[in-house]
C-alpha positions in Angstrom: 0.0 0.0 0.0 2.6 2.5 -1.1 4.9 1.5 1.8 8.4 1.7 1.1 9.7 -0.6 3.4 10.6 -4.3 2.1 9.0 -7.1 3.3 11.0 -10.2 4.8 14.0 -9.2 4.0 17.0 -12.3 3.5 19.2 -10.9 6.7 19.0 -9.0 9.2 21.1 -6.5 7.8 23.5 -6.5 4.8 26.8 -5.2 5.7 28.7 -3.6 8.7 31.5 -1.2 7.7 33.8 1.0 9.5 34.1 3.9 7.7 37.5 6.6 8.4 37.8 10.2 7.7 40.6 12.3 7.6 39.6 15.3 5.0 39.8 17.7 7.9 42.0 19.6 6.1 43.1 17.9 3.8 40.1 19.2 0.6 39.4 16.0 -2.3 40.1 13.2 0.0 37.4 10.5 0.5 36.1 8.7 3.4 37.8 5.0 3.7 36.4 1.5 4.7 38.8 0.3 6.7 36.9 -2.8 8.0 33.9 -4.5 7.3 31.6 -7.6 7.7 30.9 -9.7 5.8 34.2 -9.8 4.6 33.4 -11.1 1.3 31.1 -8.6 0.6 31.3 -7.3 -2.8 28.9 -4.5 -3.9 32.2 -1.9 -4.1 29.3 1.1 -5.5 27.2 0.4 -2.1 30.3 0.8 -0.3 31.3 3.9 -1.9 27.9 5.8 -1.5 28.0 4.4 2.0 31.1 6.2 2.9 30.3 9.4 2.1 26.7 9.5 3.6 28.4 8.5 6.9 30.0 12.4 7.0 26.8 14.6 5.6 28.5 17.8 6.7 31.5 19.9 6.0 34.7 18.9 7.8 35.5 22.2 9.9 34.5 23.0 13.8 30.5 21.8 13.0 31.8 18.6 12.7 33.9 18.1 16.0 31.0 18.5 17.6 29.0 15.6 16.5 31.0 13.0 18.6 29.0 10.0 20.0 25.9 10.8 17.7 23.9 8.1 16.2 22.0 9.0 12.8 20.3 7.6 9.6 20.2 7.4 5.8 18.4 6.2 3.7 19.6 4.7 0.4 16.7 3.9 -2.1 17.1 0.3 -4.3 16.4 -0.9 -7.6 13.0 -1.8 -6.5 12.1 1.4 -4.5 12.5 -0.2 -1.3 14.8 2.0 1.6 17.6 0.6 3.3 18.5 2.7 6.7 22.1 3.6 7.2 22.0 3.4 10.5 25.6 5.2 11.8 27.3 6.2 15.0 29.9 9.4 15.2 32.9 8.9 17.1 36.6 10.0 17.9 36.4 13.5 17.0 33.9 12.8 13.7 37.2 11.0 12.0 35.0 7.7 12.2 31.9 6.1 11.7 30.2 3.3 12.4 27.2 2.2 10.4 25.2 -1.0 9.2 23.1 -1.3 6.3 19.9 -2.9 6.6 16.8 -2.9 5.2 14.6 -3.1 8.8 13.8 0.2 10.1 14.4 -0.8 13.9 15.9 2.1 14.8 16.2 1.5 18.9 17.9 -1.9 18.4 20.5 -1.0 15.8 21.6 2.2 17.8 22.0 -0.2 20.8 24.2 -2.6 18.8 26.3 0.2 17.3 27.1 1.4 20.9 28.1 -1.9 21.9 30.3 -2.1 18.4 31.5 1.0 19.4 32.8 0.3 23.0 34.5 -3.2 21.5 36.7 -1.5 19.5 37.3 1.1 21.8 38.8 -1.3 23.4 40.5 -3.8 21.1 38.2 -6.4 21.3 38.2 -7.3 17.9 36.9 -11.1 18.8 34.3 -10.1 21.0 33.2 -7.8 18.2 33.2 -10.1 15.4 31.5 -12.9 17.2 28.6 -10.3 17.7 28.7 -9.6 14.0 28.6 -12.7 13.0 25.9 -14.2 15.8 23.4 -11.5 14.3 23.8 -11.3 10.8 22.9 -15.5 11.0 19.6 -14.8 12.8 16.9 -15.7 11.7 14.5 -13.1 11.7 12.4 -13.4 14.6 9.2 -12.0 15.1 8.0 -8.9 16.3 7.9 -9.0 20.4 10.7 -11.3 20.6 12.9 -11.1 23.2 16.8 -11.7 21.3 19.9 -12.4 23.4 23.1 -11.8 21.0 25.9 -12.2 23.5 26.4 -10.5 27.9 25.9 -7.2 26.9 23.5 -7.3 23.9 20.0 -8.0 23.9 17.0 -6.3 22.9 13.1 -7.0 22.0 12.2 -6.6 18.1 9.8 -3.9 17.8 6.7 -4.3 16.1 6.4 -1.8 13.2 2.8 -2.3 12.9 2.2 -0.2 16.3 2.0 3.6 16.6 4.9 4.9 17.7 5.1 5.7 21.0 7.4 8.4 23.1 9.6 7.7 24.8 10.2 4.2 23.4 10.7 5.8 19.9 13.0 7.7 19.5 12.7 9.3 16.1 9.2 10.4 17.2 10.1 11.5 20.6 12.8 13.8 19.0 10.8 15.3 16.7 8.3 16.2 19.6 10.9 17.8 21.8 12.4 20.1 19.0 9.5 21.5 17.1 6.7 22.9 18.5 2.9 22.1 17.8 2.6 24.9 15.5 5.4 24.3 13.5 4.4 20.4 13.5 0.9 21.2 12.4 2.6 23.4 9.1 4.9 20.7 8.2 2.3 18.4 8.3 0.3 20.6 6.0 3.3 21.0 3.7 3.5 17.2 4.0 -0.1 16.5 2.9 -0.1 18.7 0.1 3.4 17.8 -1.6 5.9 20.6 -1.2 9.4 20.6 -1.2 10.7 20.4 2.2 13.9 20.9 3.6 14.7 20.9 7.2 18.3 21.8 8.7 20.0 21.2 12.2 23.2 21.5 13.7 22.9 18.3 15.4 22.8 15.0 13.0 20.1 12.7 15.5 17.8 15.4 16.1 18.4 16.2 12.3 17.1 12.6 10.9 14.8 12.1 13.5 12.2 15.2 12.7 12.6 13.9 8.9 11.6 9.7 10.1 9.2 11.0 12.6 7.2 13.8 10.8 7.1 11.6 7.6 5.6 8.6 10.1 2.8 11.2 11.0 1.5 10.4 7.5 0.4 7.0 8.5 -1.8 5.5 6.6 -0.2 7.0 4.2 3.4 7.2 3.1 5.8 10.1 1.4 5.9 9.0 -2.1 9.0 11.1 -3.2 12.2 12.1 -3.0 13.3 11.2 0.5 16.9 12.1 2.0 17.0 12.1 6.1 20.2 13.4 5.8 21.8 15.2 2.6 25.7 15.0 1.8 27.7 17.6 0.2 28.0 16.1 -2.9 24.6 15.7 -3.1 23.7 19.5 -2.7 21.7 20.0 -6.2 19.1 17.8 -5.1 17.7 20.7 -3.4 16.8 22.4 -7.0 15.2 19.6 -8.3 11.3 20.3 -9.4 9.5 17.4 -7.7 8.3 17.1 -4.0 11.2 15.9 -1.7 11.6 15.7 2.1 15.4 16.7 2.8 17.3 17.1 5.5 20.1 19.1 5.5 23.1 19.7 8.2 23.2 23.5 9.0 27.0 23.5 7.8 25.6 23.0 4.6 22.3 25.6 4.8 24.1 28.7 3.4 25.3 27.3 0.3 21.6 26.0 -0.1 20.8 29.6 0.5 22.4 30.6 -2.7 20.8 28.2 -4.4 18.2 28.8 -6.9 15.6 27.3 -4.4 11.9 28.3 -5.7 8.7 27.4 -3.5 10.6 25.5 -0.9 9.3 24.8 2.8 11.9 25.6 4.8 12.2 24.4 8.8 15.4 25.3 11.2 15.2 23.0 14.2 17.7 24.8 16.2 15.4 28.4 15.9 12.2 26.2 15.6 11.9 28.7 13.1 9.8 27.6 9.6 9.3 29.8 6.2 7.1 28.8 4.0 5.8 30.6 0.8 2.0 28.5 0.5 -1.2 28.9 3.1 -1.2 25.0 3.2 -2.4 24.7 7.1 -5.3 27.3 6.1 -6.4 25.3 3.6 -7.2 22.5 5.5 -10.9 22.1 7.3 -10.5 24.2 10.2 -12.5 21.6 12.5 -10.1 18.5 11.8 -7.1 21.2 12.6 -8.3 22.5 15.5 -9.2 18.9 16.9 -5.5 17.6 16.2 -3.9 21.0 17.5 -6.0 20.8 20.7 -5.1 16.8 21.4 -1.3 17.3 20.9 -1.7 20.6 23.6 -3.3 17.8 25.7 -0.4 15.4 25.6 2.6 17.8 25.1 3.5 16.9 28.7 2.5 13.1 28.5 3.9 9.7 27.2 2.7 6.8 24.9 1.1 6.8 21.7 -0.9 10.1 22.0 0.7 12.0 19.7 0.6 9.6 16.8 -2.7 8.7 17.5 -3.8 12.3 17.4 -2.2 12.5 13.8 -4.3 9.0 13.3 -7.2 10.9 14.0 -6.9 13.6 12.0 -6.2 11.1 8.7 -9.1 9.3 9.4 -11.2 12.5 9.3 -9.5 13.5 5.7 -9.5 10.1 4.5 -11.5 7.8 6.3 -14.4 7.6 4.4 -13.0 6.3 0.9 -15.0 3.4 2.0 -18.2 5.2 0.6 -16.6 5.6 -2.6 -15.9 1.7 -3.2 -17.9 0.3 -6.1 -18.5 -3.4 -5.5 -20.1 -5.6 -8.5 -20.7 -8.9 -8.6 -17.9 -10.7 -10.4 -16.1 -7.4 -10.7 -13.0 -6.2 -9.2 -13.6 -3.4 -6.4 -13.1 0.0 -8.0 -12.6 3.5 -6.2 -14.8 6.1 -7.3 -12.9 9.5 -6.8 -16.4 11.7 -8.0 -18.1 10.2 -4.9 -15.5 10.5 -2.5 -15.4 14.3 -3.0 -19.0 15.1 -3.7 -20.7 13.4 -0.1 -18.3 15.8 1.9 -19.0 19.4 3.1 -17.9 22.1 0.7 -14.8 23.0 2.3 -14.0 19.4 2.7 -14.4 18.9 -0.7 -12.1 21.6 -1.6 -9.4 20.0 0.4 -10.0 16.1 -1.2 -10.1 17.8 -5.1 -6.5 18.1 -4.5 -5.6 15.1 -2.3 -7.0 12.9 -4.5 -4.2 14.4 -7.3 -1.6 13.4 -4.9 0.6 10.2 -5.3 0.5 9.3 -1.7 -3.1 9.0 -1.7 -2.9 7.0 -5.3 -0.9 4.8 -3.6 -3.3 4.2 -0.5 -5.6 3.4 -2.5 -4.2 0.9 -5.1 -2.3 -0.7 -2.4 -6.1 -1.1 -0.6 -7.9 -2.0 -3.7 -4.8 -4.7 -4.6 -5.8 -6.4 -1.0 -9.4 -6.4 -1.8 -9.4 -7.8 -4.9 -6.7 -10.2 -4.2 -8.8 -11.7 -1.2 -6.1 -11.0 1.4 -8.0 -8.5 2.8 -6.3 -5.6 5.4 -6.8 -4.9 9.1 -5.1 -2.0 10.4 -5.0 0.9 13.0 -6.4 3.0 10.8 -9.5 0.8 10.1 -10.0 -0.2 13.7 -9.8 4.0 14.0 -12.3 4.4 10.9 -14.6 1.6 13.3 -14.2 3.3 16.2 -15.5 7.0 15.1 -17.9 8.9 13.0 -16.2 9.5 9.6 -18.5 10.0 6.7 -20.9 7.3 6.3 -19.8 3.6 6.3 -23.2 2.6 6.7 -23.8 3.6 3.2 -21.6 0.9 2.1 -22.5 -2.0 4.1 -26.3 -1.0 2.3 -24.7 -1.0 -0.7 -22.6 -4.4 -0.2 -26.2 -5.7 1.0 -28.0 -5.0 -1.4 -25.4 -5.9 -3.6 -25.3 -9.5 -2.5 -29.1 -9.9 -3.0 -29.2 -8.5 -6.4 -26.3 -11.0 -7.5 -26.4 -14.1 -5.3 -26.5 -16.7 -8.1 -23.1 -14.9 -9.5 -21.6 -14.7 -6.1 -22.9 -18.4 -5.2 -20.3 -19.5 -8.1 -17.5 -17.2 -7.3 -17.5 -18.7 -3.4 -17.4 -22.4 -4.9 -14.4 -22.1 -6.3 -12.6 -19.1 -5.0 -14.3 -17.2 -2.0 -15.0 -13.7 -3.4 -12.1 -10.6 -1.8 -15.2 -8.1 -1.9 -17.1 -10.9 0.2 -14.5 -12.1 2.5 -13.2 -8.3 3.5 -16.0 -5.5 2.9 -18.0 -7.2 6.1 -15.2 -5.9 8.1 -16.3 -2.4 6.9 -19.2 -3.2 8.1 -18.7 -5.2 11.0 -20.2 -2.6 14.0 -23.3 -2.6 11.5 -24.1 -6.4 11.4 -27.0 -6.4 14.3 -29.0 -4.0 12.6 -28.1 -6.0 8.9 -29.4 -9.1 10.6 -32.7 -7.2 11.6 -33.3 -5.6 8.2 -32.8 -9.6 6.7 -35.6 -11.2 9.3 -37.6 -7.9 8.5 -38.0 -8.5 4.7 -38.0 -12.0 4.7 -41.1 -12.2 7.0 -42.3 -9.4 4.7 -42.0 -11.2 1.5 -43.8 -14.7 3.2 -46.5 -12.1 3.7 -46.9 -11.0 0.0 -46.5 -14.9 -1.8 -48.7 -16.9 1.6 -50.9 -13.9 2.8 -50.0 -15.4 6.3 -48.2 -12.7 9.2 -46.3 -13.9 12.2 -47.3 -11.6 15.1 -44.7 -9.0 17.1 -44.9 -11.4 20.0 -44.1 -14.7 18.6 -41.2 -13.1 16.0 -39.1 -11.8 18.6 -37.5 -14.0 21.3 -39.0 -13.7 25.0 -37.2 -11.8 27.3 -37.0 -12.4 31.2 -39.0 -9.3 33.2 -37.1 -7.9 35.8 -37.5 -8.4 39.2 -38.2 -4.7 39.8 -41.5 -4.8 37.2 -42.1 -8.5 39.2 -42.5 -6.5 42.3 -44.9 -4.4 40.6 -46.6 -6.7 38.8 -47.7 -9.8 40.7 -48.9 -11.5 37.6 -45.9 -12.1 36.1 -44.3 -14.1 39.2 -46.9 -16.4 39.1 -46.4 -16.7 35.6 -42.5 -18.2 36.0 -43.6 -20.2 39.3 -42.7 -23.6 38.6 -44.7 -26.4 37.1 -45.3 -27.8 40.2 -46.9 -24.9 41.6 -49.2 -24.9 38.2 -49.8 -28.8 38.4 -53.7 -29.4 38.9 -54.7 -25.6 38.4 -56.4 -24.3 35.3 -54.2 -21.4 33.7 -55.7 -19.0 30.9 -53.3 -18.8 28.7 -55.2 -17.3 24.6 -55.4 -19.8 22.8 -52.7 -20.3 19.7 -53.7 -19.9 16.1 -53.2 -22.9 13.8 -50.3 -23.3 11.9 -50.8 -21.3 8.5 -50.6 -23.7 5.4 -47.1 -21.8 3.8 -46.5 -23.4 0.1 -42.9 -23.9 -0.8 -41.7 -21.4 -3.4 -41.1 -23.0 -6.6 -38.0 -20.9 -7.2 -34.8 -22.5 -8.7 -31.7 -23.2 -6.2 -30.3 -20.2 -7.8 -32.1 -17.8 -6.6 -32.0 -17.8 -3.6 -30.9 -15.3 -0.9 -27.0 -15.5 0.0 -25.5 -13.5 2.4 -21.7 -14.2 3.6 -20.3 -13.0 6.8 -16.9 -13.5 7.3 -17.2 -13.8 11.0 -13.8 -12.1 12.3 -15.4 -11.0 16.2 -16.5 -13.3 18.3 -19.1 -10.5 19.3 -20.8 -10.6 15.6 -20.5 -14.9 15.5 -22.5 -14.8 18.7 -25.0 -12.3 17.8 -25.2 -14.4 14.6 -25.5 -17.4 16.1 -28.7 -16.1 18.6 -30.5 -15.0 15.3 -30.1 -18.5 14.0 -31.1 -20.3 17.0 -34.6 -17.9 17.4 -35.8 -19.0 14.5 -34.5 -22.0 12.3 -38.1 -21.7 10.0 -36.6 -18.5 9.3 -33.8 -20.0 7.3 -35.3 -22.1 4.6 -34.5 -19.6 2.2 -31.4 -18.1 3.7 -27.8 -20.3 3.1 -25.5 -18.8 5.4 -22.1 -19.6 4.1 -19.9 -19.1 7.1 -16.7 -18.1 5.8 -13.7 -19.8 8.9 -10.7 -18.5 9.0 -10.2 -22.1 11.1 -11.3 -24.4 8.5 -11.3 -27.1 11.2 -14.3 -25.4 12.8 -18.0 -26.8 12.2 -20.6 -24.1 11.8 -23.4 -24.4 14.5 -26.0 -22.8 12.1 -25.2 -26.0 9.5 -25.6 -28.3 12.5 -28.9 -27.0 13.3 -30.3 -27.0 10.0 -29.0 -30.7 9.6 -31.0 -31.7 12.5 -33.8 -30.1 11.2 -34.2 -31.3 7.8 -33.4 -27.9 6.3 
């Protein structure tokens, strides 16, 4: 879905290399590996780029300063995926330390750099290559896991699928402690509408982490264009280039920038917390959804956890979240996004605002990548549709009518398609619709009774349609009546009890409709809250169900439906 981050990569990470640098001084010379690992390693123009990312400033007093620092850059490969430089600044900025890896665990590889660090502080080349080796031959484990590499390395793999949280994350903590909300809320602006973006700092880790933590804001979205953490020197022209990019720049290099023919560029100085920008992109967005993210981030300024990315949650899901109503679902058809409906159902400033998010390539990508799960029947559940669940954003009840309807228009198609191959729309739009499934289950029992109605000209009465319900013992204390009702049949043994008498059972003919045409609705029955309400529907009324086939679809396929039991016993 646009994410830029590979999947299962081979290793844990791809190579280790201890990188020298002596051009204080001395103008032309390069950065030198002096060691690495593996050993045999063999990509010499990976190494080379390598090296001179690991010193993204100029060598003069700046520099001393960044002893001790850990940092990251991002190299971008054949395939579009990122690989994170994650390095360490030491002994006066002459060295660096950095591995290459394609697993953005930020917290674990800064620990093991430290650790790398101290070993050959200290000459203890064994110690260090046993380490080396030990992880680069693990498997990778999953997220939670608690690794133990060696005495003084350990550490539990985070899971990227969580908000980040502050303290734990660093990158985001960072970010919160060195730009202010206001200046957060214009970035994020600048973010959603695709400017060029440059942000400078004299110190490298608080420099990459605003870039990793503001882009992560974006979430469920991702930055779909140039993307540098951390710019080098040689690299400078970058900054000219006429797309969208996200750069980060040390401030040693800012007033050669300067002079730079830079036109319409966002501009934000950490150190001065200071940001220049030529565009009105936070007054374009709906004031209500700014005002509701600018107030929560106030409200957690001084707390810890997930708040703050949760707040920028929030706020997505209020711009984006209801892309549901604009799915088109067919039966037999692939799901299709309708970008005329997503705009036109939103209030007129909203609308204003999605005319030109829906140009953007970071919302093309959402939506492909979303559309690619659907259709491929792998179906998606995220923080950002439990959020969409969870709140009020635009209308998925439309949907779930539409879906409904859908299915009763097309059943015989749809019958087919879940012979052979379950259908995506079937399996993953009910969890769309999922808080919505009591009062879909009503509607059904509704119109089925209806339609016995028009073909038998026979009614089932209010009282005998819906189950019967325990009084409690409060209208039992009013009502005397009703206790004697539920004494027990002991009690009632020998006395005469008027009870109205019970209406014969209507004659109902069988419709002579053909197999395929009848109703079929699938639930794919992911919450043990909608399986039970289900399964109470069922059990009310099995007569009900002669023309309904429930196709439960298990994510267990060991499990036995107790609707299919039931109707087995009963002939149905």
């Amino acid at each position: 879905m646009g994410s830029r981050i590979k999947q299962n990569p081979d290793t844990t990470f791809e190579v280790y290399a201890e990188v020298t640098y002596s051009g204080i001084g001395c103008v032309g010379k390069d950065p030198e590996v002096r060691r690495q690992f593996p050993e045999g390693y063999s990509d010499q123009e990976v190494l080379q780029t390598l090296t001179k990312f690991c010193f993204p400033f100029y060598a003069d007093s700046h520099a001393v300063n960044q002893v001790g620092q850990n940092f990251t850059f991002v190299l971008t490969d054949i395939d579009s995926k990122q690989r994170f430089g994650f390095c360490r600044l030491s002994s006066g900025a002459k060295s660096c330390f950095c591995i290459l890896s394609y697993l953005p665990w930020f917290e674990v590889f800064y620990k093991l750099l430290n650790v790398l660090a101290d070993y050959s502080a200290k000459g203890q080349d064994s110690q260090r290559s046993e380490l080396l080796e030990t992880f680069h031959k693990l498997a990778i484990p999953e997220p939670g896991t608690s690794v133990h590499l060696g005495v003084h390395s350990y550490f539990t793999v985070p899971d990227t699928r969580e908000l980040p949280s502050i303290p734990e994350n660093r990158n985001l903590t960072e970010y919160f402690v060195a730009v202010d909300v206001n200046n957060m809320l214009h970035l994020y602006a600048s973010m959603l509408y695709e400017r060029r973006i440059l942000i400078c700092c004299s110190k490298l880790s608080t420099l990459t982490a605003c870039i990793h933590g503001s882009a992560a804001m974006l979430y469920p979205m991702f930055w779909q264009h140039v993307y540098i953490p951390v710019l080098p020197p040689h690299l400078l022209d970058y900054c000219c280039a006429p797309m969208p990019y996200l750069i980060g720049i040390h401030l040693s290099l800012m007033e050669k920038v300067r002079n730079m023919a830079l036109e319409d560029v966002v501009i934000l100085n950490v150190d001065t917390n200071t940001l220049e920008t030529p565009f009105d992109d936070l007054q374009s967005l709906p004031n209500d959804v700014v005002s509701a993210l600018k107030s929560r981030l106030k409200k957690v300024s001084t707390t810890t956890g997930d708040g703050v990315a949760r707040a920028f949650l929030k706020a997505q899901a209020s711009f984006f979240g209801s892309y549901r109503n604009a799915l088109k679902i067919e039966p037999g058809e692939p799901i299709t996004f309708c970008e005329e409906t997503f705009v036109s159902h939103r209030s007129a400033v909203m609308r204003q605002f999605l005319q030109n998010a829906i140009q953007l390539q970071l919302f093309k990508q959402f939506i492909d990548g979303r559309l690619d799960l659907l259709n491929s029947g792998e179906g998606f559940s995220d923080l950002f549709e439990e959020e969409i669940n969870m709140g009020e954003y635009a209308g998925s009840d439309k949907l779930y009518h539409q879906w409904l309807s859908t299915v009763r228009k097309g059943s015989g198609a749809i019958l087919n398609t879940v012979k052979t191959k379950a259908n995506p729309a079937m399996k993953t739009v009910y969890k769309f619709a999922k808080d919505h499934a009591k009062m879909g289950i009503k509607e059904v029992k509704n119109r089925l009774k209806q339609k016995d109605i028009a073909e038998n000209g026979c009614s089932v009465t209010p009282e005998e349609s819906l189950p019967r319900t325990a009084p409690s013992p409060l209208v039992e204390k009013k009502d005397p009546k009703l206790r004697e009702d539920r004494r027990p049949i002991t009690v009632h043994f020998g006395q005469q009890r008027l009870r109205p008498p019970r209406p014969p059972p209507p004659k109902i003919q069988r419709s002579s409709r053909p197999p395929w045409d009848l109703r079929l609705f699938c639930f794919s029955l992911t919450s043990s809250a909608a399986f039970s309400q289900f399964c109470r529907f069922a059990h009310q009324d099995l007569m009900l169900l002669r023309d309904l086939r429930v196709i439960l679809l298990w994510k267990d396929e060991g499990l036995q439906s107790p609707v299919q039991n039931s109707l087995s016993h009963t002939g149905r």
